[in-house]
N, CA, C and O atoms as a DFTB+ gen file, in Angstrom:
344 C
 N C O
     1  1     -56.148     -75.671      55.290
     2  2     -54.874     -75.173      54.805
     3  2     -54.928     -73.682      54.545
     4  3     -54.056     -72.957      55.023
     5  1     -55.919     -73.187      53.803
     6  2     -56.104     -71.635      53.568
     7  2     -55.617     -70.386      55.044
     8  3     -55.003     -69.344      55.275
     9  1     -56.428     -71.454      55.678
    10  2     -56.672     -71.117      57.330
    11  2     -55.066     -70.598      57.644
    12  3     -54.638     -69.490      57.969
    13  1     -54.605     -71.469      57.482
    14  2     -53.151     -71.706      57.835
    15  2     -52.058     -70.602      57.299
    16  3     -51.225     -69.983      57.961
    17  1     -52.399     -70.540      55.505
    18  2     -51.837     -69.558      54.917
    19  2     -52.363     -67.778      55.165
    20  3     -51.782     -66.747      54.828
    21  1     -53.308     -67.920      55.680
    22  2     -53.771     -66.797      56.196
    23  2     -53.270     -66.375      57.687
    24  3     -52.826     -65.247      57.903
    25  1     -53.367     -67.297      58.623
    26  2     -52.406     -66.399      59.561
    27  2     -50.855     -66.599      59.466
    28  3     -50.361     -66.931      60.544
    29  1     -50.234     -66.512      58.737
    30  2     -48.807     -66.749      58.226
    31  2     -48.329     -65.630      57.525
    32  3     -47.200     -65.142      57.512
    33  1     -49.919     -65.115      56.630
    34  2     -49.724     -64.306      55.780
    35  2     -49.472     -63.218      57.028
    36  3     -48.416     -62.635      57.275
    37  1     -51.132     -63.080      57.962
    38  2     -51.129     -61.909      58.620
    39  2     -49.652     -61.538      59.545
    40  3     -49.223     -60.388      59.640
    41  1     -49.058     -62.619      60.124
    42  2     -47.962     -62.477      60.795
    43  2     -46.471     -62.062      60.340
    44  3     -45.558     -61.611      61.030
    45  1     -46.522     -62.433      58.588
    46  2     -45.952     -62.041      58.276
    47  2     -45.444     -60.480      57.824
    48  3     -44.300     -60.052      57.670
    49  1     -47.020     -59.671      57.645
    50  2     -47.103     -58.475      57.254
    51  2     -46.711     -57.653      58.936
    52  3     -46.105     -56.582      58.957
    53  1     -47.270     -58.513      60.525
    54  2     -46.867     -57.687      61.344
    55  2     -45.490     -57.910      61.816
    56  3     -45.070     -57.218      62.744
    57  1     -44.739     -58.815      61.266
    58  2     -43.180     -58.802      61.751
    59  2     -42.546     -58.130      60.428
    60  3     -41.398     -58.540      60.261
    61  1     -42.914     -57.326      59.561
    62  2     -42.083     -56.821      58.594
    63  2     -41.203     -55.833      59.274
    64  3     -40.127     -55.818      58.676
    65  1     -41.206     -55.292      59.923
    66  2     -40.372     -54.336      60.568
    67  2     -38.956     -55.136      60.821
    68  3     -37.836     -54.983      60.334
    69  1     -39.426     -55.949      61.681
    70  2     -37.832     -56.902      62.472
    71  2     -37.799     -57.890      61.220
    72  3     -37.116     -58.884      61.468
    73  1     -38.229     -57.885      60.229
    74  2     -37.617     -58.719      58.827
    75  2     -36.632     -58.120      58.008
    76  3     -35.589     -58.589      57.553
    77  1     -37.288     -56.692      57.871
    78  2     -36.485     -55.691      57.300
    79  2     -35.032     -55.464      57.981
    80  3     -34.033     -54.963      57.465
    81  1     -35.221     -56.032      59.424
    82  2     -33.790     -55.657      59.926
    83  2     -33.065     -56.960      60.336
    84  3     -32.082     -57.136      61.057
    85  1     -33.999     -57.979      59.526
    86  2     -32.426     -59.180      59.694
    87  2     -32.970     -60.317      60.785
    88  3     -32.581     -61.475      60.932
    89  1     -33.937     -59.631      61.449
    90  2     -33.865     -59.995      63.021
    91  2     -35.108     -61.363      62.917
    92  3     -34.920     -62.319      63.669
    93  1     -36.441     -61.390      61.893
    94  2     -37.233     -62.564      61.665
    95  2     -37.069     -63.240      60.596
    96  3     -37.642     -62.697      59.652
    97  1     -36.377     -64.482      60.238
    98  2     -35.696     -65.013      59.202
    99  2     -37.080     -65.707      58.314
   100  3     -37.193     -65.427      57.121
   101  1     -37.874     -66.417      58.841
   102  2     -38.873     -67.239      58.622
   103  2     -39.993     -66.867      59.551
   104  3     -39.864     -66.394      60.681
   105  1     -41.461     -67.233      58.721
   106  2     -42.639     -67.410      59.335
   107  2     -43.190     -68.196      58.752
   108  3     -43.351     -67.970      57.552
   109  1     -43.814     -69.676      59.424
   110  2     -44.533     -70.656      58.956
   111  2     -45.336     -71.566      59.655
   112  3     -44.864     -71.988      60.711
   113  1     -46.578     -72.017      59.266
   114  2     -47.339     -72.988      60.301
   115  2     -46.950     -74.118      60.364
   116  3     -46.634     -74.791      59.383
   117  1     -46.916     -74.525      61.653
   118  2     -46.771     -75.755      61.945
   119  2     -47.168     -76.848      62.412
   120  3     -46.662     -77.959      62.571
   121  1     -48.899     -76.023      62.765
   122  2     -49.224     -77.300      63.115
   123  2     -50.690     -76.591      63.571
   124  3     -51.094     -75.494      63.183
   125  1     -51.423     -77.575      64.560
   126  2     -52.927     -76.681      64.405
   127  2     -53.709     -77.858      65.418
   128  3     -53.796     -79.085      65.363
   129  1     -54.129     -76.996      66.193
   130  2     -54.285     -77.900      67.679
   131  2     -56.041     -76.833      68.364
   132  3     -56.820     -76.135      67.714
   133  1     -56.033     -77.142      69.651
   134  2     -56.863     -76.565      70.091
   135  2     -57.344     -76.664      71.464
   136  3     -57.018     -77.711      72.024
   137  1     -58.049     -75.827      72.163
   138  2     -58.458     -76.637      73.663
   139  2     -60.042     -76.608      73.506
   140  3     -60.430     -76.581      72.338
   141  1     -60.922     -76.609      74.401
   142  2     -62.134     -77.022      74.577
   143  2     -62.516     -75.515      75.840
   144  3     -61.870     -75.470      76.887
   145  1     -63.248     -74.771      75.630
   146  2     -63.287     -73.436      76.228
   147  2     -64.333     -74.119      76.985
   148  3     -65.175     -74.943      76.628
   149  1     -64.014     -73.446      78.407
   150  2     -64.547     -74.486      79.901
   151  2     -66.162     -73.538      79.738
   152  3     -67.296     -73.993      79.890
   153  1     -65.834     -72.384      79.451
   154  2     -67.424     -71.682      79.886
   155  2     -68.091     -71.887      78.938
   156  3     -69.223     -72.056      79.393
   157  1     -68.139     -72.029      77.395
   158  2     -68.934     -71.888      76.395
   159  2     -69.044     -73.698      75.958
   160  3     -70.054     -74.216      75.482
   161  1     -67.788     -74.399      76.256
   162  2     -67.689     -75.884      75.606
   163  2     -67.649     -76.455      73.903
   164  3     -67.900     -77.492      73.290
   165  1     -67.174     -75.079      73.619
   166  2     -66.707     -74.909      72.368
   167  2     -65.404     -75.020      71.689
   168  3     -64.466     -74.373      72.154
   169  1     -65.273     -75.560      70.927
   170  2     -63.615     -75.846      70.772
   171  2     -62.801     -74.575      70.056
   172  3     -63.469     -73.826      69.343
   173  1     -61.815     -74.395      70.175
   174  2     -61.597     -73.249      69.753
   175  2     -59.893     -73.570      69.052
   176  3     -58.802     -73.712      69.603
   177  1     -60.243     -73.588      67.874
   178  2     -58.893     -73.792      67.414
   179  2     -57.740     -72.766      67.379
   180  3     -58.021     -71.572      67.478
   181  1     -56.625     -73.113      67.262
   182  2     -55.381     -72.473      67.086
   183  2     -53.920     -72.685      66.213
   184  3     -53.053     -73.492      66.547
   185  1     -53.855     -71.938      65.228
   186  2     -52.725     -72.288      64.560
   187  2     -51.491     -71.971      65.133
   188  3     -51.360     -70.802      65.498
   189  1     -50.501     -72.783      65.306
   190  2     -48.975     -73.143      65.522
   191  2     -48.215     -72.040      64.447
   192  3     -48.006     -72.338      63.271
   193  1     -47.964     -71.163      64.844
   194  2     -46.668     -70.708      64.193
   195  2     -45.549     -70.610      64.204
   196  3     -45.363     -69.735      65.049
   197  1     -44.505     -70.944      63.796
   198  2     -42.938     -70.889      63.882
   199  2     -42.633     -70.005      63.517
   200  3     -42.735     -69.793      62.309
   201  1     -42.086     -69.010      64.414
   202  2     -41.184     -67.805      63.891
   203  2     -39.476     -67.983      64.099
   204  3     -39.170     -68.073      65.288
   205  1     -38.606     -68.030      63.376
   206  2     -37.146     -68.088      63.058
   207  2     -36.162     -67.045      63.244
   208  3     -35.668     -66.383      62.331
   209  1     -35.914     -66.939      64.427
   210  2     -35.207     -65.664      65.012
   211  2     -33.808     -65.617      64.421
   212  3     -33.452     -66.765      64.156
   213  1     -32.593     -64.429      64.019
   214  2     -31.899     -64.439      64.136
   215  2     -31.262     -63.837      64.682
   216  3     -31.784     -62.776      65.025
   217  1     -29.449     -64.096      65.230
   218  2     -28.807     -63.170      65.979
   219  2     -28.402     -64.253      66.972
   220  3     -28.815     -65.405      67.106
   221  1     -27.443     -63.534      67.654
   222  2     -27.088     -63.846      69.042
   223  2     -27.524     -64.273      70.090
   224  3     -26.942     -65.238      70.584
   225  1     -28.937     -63.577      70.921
   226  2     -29.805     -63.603      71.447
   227  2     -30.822     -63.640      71.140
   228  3     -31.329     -62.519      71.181
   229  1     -31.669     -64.622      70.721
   230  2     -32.458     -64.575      69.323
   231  2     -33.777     -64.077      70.536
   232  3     -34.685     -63.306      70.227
   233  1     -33.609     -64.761      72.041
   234  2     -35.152     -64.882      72.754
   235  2     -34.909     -63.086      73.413
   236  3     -35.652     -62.756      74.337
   237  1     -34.147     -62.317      73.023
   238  2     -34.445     -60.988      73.866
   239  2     -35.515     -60.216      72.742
   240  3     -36.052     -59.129      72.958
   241  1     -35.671     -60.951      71.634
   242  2     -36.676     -60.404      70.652
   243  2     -37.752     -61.159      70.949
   244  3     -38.716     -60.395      70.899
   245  1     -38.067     -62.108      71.196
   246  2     -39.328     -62.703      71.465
   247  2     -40.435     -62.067      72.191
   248  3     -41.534     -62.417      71.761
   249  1     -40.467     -61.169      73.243
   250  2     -41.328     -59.984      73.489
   251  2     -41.983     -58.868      72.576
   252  3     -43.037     -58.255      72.747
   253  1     -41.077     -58.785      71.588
   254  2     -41.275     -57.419      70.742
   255  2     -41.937     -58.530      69.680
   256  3     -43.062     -58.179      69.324
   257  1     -41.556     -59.598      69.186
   258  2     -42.492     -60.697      68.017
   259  2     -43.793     -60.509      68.835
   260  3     -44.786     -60.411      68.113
   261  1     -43.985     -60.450      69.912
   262  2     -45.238     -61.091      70.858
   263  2     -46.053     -60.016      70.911
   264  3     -47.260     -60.178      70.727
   265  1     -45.619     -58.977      71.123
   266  2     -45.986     -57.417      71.337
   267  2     -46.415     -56.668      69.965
   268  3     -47.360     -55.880      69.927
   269  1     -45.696     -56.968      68.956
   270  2     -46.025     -56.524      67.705
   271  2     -47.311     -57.426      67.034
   272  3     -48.246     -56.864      66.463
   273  1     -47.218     -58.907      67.187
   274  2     -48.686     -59.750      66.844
   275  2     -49.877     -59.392      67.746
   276  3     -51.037     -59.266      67.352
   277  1     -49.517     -59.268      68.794
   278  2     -50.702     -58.403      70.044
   279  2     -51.451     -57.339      69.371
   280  3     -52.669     -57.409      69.202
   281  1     -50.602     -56.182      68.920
   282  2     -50.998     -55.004      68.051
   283  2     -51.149     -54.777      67.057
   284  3     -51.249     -53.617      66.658
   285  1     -51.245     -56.185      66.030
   286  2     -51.950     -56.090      64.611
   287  2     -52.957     -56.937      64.936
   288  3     -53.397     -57.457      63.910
   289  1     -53.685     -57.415      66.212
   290  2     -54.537     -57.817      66.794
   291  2     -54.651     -59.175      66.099
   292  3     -55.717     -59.398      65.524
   293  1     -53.817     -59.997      66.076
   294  2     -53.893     -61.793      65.508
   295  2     -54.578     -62.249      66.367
   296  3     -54.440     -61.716      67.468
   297  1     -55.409     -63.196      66.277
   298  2     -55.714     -63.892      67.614
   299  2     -55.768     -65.778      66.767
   300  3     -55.432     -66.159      65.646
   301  1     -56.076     -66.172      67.405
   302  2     -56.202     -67.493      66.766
   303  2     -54.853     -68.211      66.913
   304  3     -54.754     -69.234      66.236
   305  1     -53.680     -67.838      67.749
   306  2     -52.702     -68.569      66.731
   307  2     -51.559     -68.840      68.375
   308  3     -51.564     -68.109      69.365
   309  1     -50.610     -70.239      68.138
   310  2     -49.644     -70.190      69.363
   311  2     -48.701     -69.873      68.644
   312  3     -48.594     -70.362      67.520
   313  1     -47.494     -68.669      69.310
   314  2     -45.979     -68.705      68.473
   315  2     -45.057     -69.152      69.242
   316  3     -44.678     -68.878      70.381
   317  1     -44.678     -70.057      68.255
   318  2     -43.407     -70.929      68.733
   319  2     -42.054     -70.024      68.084
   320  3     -41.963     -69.222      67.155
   321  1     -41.100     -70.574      69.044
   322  2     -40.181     -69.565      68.361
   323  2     -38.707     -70.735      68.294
   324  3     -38.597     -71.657      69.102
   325  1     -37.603     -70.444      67.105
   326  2     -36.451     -71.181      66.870
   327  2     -35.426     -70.196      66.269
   328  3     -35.644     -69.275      65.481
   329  1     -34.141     -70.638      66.873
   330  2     -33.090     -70.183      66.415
   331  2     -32.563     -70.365      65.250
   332  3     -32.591     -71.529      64.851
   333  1     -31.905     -69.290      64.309
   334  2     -31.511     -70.128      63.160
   335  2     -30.467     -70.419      63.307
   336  3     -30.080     -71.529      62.942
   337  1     -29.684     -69.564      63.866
   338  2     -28.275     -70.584      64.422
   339  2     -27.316     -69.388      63.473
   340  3     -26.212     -69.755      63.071
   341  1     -27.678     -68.331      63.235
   342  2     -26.946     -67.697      62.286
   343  2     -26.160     -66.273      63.122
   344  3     -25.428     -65.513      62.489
């Protein structure tokens, strides 16, 4: 669980920008999965995050969510993304 609140936390500090402007409503885990890495045979987990877009076009931001977690260097984690409908 810590695990969990920790990349939630980190994702949350790199979408503050598009929070501040309305545009990321929510950030939260959802779940926590993993694959099996073919060269090493090591499992390598990954936390599920839900990020909560708002607006009109909520997916023309989904690049810049993707691009901004890229460059606070997260790794560990899949982002899922949902509309809030607002």
């Amino acid at each position: 669980m810590q695990a969990f609140e920790s990349k939630v936390a980190e994702l949350r500090k790199a979408l503050e920008p598009l929070s501040d402007l309305g545009l990321v409503e929510r950030v939260r885990a959802s779940g926590a999965g993993g694959y099996v890495n073919n060269e090493t045979g090591r499992f390598v987990s990954k936390v599920t995050i839900t990020v909560t877009v708002a607006g009109r076009s909520p997916e023309k931001h989904y690049p810049e969510i993707q691009r901004l977690v890229e460059q606070a260097g997260i790794t560990g984690v899949s982002l899922r993304f949902e509309h809030s409908g607002a």
